[in-house]
C-alpha positions as CSV (number, residue, x, y, z in Angstrom):
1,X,49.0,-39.4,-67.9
2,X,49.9,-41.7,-70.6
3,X,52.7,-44.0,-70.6
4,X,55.6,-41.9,-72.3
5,X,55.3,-39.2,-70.0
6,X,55.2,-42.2,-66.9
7,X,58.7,-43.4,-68.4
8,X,59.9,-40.0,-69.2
9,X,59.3,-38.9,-65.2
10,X,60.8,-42.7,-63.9
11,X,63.7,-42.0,-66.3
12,X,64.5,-38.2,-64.8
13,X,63.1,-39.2,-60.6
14,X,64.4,-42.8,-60.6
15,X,62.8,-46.1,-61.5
16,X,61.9,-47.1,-57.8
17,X,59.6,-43.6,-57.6
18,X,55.9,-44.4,-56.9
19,X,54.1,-44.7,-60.4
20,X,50.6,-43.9,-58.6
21,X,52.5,-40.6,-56.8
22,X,53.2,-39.5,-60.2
23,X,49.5,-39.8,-61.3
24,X,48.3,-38.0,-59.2
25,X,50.7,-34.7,-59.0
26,X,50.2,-34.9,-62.8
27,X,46.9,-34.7,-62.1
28,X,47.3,-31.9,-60.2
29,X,49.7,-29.8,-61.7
30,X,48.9,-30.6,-65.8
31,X,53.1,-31.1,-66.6
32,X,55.3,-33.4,-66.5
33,X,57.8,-31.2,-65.8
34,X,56.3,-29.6,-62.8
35,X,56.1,-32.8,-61.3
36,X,59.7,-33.8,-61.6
37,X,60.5,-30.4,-60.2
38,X,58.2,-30.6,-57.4
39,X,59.5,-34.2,-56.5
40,X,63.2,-32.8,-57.1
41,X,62.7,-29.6,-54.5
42,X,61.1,-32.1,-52.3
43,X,64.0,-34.3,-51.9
44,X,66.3,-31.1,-51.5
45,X,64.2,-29.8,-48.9
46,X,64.2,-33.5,-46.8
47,X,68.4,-33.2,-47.0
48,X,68.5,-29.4,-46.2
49,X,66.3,-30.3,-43.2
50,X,68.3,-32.3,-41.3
51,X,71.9,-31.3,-40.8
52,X,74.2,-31.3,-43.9
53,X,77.5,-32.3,-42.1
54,X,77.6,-34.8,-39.0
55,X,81.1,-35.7,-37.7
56,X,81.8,-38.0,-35.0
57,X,85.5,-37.3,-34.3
58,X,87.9,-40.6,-35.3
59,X,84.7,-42.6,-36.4
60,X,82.7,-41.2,-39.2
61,X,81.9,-38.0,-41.2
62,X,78.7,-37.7,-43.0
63,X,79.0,-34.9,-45.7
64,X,75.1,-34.3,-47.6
65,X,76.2,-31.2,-48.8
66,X,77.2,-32.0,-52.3
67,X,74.0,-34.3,-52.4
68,X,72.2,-30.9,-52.2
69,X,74.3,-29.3,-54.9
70,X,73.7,-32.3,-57.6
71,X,70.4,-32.4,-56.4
72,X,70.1,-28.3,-57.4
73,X,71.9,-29.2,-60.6
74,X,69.2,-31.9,-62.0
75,X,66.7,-29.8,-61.1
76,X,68.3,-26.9,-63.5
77,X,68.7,-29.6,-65.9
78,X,65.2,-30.9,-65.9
79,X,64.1,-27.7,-66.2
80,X,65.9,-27.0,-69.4
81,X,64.8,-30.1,-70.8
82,X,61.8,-31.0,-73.5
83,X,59.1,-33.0,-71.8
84,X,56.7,-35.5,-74.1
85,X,53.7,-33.2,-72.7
86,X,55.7,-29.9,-73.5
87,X,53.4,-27.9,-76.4
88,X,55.6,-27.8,-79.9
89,X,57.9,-24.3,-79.8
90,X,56.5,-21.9,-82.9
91,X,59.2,-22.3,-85.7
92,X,59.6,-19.2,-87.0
93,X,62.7,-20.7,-89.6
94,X,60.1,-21.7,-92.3
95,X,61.3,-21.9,-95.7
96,X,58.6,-20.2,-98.2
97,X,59.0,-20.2,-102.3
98,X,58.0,-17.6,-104.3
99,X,57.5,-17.7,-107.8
100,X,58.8,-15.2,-110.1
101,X,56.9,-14.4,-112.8
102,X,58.9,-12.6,-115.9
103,X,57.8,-9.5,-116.9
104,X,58.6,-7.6,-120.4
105,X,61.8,-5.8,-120.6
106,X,61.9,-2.3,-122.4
């Protein structure tokens, strides 16, 4: 994994994510963008595990709920996104020029 891609996951997980975690899903999974998704669906599935809404009546209310949902949201986003690994798309909007030639006229 070279250093754009290192940067390009710190800049979409966080800067205080584990650079040697990183390494080695990369390593794993070939993509920078797999690995920012499989760190994303990880954190969704440690908030969904425990319970989303705690209230202790007149003291507190914890509410993870919308944590979840932006959570979900980035992951969309990331997934939209161009990673520095991602292979060029095919341009298919190439301009050509073709020369005419004149030919005689009757």
């Amino acid at each position: 994994m070279n250093t754009d891609v290192l940067r390009w996951l710190q800049s979409q997980l966080g800067p205080d994510t584990d650079a040697q975690d990183l390494a080695s899903r990369y390593e794993r999974l070939h993509s920078a963008k797999a690995v920012a998704l499989e760190v994303m669906h990880e954190r969704v599935a440690a908030l969904v595990a425990e319970p989303l809404k705690v209230t202790v009546n007149g003291i507190a209310t914890i509410d993870n709920s919308a944590n979840v949902a932006a959570l979900e949201r980035r992951a969309a986003q990331i997934a939209d996104e161009t990673a520095p690994d991602d292979p060029p798309e095919a341009s298919h909007d190439l301009l050509t020029t073709v020369r005419l030639c004149p030919r005689r006229r009757r």
